[in-house]
C-alpha positions in Angstrom: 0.0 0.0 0.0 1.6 3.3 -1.0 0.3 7.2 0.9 1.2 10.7 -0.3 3.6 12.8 1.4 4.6 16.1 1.4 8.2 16.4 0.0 9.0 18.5 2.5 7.9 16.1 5.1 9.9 13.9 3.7 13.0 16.4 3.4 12.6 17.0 7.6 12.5 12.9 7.6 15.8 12.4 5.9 17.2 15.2 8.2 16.2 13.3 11.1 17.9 10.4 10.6 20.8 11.3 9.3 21.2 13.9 12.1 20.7 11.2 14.6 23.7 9.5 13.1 26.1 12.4 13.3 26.2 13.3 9.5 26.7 17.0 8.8 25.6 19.4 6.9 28.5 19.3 4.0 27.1 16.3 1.7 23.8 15.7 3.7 21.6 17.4 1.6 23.2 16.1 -1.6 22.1 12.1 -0.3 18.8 12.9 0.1 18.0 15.3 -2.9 19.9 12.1 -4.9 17.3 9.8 -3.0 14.1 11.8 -3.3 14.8 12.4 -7.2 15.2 9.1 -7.9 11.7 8.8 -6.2 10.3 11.4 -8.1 11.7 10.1 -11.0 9.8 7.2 -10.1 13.4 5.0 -10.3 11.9 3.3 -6.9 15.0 0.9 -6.4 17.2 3.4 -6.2 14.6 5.9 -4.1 14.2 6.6 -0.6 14.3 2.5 0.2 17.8 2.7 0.1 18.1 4.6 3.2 17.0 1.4 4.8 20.2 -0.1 3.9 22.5 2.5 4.8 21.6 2.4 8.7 25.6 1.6 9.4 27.6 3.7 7.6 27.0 7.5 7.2 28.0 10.0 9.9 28.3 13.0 8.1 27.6 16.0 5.4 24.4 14.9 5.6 22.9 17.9 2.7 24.6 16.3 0.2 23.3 12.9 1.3 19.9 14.2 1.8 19.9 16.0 -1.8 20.4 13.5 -3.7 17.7 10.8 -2.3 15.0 13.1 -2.8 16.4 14.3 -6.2 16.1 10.4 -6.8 12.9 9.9 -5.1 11.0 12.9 -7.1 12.8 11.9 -10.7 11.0 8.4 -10.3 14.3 6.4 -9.3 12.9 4.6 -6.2 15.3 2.1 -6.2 18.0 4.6 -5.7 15.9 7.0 -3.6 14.4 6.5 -0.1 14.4 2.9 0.0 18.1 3.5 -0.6 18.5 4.4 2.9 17.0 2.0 4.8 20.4 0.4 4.1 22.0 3.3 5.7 23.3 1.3 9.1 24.8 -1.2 7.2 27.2 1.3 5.7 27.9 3.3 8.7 29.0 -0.1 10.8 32.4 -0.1 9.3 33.2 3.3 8.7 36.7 4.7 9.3 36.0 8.3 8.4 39.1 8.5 5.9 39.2 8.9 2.3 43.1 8.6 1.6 44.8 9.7 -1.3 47.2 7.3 -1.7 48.4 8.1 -5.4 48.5 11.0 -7.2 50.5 11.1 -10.4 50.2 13.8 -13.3 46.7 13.5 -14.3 45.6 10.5 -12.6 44.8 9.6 -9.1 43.9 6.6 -6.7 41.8 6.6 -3.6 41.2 4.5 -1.0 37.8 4.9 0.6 38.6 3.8 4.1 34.9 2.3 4.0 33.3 5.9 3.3 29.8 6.3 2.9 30.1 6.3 -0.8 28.1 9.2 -1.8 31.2 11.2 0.3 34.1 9.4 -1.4 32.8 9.8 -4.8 32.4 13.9 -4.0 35.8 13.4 -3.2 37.3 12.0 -6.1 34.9 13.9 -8.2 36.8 17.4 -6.8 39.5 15.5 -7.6 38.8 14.5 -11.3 37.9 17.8 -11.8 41.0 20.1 -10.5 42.8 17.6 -12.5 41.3 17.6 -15.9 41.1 21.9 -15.5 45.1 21.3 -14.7 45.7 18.2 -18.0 43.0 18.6 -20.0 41.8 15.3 -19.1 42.1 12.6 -16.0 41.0 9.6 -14.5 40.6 8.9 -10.4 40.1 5.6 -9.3 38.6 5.0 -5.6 38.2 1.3 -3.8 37.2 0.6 -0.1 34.1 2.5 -0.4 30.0 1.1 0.0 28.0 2.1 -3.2 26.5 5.3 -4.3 23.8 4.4 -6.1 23.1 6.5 -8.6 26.2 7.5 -10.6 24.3 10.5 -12.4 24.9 13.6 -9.5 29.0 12.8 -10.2 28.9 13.0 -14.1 26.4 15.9 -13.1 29.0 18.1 -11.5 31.8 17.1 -13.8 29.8 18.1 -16.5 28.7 21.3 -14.8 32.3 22.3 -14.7 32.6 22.3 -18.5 34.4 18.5 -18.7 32.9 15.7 -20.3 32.5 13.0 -17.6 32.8 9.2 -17.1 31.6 7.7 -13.8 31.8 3.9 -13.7 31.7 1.0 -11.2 31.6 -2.7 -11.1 28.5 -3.5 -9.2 29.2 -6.3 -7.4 28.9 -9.4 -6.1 28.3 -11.4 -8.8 24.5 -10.7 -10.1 24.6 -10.8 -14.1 24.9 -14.0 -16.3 27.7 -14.5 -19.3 25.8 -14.5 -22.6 24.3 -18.0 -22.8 24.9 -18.4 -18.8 22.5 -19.1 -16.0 24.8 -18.8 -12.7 25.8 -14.9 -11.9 29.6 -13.9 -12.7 29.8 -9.8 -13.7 28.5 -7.1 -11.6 25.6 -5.3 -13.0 28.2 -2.5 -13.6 26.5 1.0 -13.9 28.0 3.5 -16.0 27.4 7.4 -16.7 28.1 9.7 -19.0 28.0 13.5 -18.5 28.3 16.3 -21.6 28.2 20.2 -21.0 25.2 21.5 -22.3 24.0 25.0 -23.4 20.2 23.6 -21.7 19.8 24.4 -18.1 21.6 21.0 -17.0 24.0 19.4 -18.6 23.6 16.2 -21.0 23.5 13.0 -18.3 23.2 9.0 -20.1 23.1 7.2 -17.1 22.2 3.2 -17.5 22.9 -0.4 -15.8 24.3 -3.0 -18.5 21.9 -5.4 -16.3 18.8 -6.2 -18.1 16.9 -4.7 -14.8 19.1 -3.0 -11.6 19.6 -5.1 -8.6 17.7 -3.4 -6.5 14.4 -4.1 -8.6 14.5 -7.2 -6.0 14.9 -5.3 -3.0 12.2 -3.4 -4.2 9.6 -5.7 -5.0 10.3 -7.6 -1.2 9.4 -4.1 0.6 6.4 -3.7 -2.0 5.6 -7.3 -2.1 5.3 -7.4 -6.1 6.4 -9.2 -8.8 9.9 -8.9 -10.3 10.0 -7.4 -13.7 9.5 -10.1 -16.8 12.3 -12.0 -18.1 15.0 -10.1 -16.2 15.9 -12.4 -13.2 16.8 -16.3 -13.1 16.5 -18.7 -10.9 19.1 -21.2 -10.0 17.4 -23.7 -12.7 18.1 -21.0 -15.0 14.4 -20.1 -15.8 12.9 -16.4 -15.9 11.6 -15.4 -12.5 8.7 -12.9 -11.0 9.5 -14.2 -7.4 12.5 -11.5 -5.4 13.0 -14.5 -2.8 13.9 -16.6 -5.9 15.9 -14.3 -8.0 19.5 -15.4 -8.3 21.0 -13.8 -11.3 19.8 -10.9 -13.8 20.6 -10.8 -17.8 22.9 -8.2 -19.5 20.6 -5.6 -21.5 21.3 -6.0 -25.2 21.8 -9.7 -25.8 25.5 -10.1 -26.1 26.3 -6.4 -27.0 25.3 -5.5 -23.2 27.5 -8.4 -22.2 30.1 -7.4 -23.7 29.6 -3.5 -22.6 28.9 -5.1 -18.7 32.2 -7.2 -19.3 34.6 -4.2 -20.3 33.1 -1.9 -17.3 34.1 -4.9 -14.8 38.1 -5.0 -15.8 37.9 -0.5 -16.4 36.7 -0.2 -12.6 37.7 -3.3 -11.3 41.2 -4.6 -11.8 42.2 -1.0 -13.3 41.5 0.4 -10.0 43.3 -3.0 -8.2 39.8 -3.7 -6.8 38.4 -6.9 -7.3 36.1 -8.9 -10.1 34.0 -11.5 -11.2 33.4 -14.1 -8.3 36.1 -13.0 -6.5 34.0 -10.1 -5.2 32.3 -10.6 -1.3 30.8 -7.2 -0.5 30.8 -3.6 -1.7 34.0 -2.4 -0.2 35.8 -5.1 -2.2 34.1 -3.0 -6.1 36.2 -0.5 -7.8 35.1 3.2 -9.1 36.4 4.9 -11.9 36.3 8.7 -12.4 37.2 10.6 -16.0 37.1 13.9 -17.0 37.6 15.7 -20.4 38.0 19.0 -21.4 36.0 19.5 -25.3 38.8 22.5 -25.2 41.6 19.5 -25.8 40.5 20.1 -29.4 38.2 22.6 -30.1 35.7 25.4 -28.4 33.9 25.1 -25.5 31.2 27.3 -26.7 31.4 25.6 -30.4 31.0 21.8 -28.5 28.1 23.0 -27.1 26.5 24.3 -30.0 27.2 21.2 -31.9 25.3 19.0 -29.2 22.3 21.5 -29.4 22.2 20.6 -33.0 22.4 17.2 -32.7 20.0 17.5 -30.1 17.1 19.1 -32.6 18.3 16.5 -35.1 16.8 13.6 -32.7 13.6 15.2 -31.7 13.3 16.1 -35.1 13.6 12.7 -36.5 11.1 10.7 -38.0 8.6 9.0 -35.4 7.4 5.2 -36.0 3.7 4.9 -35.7 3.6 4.5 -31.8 6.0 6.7 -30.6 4.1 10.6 -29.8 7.8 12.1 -29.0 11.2 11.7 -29.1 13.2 12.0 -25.9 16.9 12.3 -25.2 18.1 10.2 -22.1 16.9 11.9 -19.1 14.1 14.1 -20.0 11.2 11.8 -18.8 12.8 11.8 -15.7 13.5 15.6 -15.6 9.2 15.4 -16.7 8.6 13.4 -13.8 10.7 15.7 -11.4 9.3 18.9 -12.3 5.8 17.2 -12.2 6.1 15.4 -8.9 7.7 19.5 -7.3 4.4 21.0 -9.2 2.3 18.6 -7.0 4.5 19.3 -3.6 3.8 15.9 -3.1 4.5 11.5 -3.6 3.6 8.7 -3.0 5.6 6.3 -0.7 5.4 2.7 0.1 3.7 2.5 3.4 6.2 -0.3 4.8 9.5 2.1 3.5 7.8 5.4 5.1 7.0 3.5 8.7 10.7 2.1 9.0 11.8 6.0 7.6 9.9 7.1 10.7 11.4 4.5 12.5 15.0 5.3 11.6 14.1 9.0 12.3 13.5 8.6 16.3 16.2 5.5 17.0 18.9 3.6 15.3 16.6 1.1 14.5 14.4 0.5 11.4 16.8 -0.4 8.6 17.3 -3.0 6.8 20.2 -5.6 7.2 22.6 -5.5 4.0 22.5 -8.6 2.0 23.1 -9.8 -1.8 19.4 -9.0 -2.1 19.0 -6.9 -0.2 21.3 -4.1 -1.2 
């Protein structure tokens, strides 16, 4: 059963909790805007559940944090929104409160993440990437030892925003997606982002799984007790699956072509970064994150790149429309339409099971949701 709530109850409700956990007011508003977009967004597995997960390891910056669940929440991206932080304890258990810079090299850099609430380490290496692809003209930043971010679109937002063309990648790990032709899990479901200045108010953002369906479609359906999208998930006999307590591996997107994408993205943020891979992966602090940054100035114009994408931009819309399609989007403008439609309303509906352990998390340190391979 799902009830409206105001955003800005929900807002005081992320500020609560995160508050109660010692995370200040540096990145918290940036976790739950992420959170609360993907809601709005209506991307529910990576929405305001997650908090439920993240019960152990966040203790501070908490505008940052809270920023980007509801930006999550409101943009329709549940999974990455507030059911995102029902894992939030999980993730603050073993945190060290470190992010260490432990290479730094001409226009490259390595960090390790000490365990870091992951929406904090990725900020950091984002600064990072940025100061050095302003300094080379392009750079990569790798980060391991950190718990998962969820949604790798704020990081390519703000590389973008600071005229770079961004790369935010990650194997997302333990094993969940099948070879091509496979039924048992082996690759990560391996998210990837990529950000482009833009002349429109925000800046160009593709961000996409190369799983068929995101892991946390299974999380999602348990606290909503529904069905699992069609043929994403298999079970262990290898056959398509609408049960969560059965799911034990997802498809690639694409056939083999997604494979092969999911594939690449494992060995770029994995053993690139000296993080681990494949079935050699335990738990999230053991995934790799890679961070790149490009300066359309390395060979041309800034202005002249971004009137080249505006172009291209009018070709698609433009283009001719098969006979059941009303418009043609770019990635990301249904989810900026859902945003800006869910703010117009002030208001969303939430699961009533995520929004009572929300509450629950908001008055005590109890509520969440333990961490595990399905559940994250």
């Amino acid at each position: 059963m799902k009830e409206w709530v105001e955003i800005s109850e929900l807002r005081d409700l992320l500020d609560k909790i995160l508050t109660l956990r010692n995370i200040n007011n540096d990145y918290k508003e940036f976790i739950y805007e992420d959170f609360i977009q993907a809601e709005l967004e209506e991307r529910k597995t990576h929405g305001v559940g997650k908090v439920l997960l993240m019960d152990d390891a966040l203790k501070r910056k908490k505008e940052s944090i809270i920023n980007e669940i509801l930006e999550a929440e409101l943009s329709g991206k549940e999974k990455v929104g507030l059911a995102r932080m029902l894992l939030l304890d999980n993730e603050l258990k073993n945190r060290e409160n470190n992010v260490e810079l432990v290479k730094e090299f001409g226009n490259y850099a390595l960090f390790n993440g000490h365990k870091e609430l992951g929406h904090i380490a990725a900020l950091t290496c984002v600064d990072k990437v940025v100061e050095l692809a302003k300094k080379h003209g392009n750079a990569i930043v790798g980060l391991t030892n950190a718990s998962r971010y969820g949604r790798l679109k704020p990081f390519a937002r703000k590389i973008a925003e600071n005229n770079l063309i961004g790369i935010v990648m990650n194997n997302g790990g333990p094993a969940a997606v099948t070879a091509y032709g496979g039924i048992s899990p082996i690759l990560g479901t391996n998210p990837i982002c990529f950000g482009f200045p833009s002349n429109n108010e925000d800046p160009y953002l593709f961000d996409f799984s190369t799983s068929k369906c995101v892991w946390g479609e299974i999380r999602q359906s348990k606290l909503e007790n529904k069905n699992l999208p069609e043929e994403c998930f298999l079970n262990t006999d290898g056959q398509f699956t609408l049960d969560p307590d059965q799911a034990n591996a997802v498809v690639a997107f694409g056939d083999v072509k997604g494979f092969v994408l999911c594939y690449a993205i494992e060995i770029l943020a994995g053993a690139f970064t000296g993080a681990k891979m494949g079935l050699q992966v335990e738990d999230e602090y053991d995934l790799g994150f890679t961070f790149m940054a490009f300066s359309p100035e390395m060979f041309g114009n800034i202005e002249e790149f971004k009137n080249k994408l505006k172009v291209l931009e009018n070709e698609i819309k433009s283009s001719v429309k098969n006979e059941t399609t009303e418009k043609i989007y770019i990635p990301g403008e249904v989810s900026k339409e859902r945003f800006e439609n869910n703010m117009k309303v002030g208001k969303i509906q939430v699961d009533s099971e995520i929004l009572n352990r929300l509450k629950q998390m908001a008055i005590s340190l109890d509520g969440g949701i333990k961490s595990t391979n399905q559940m994250n």
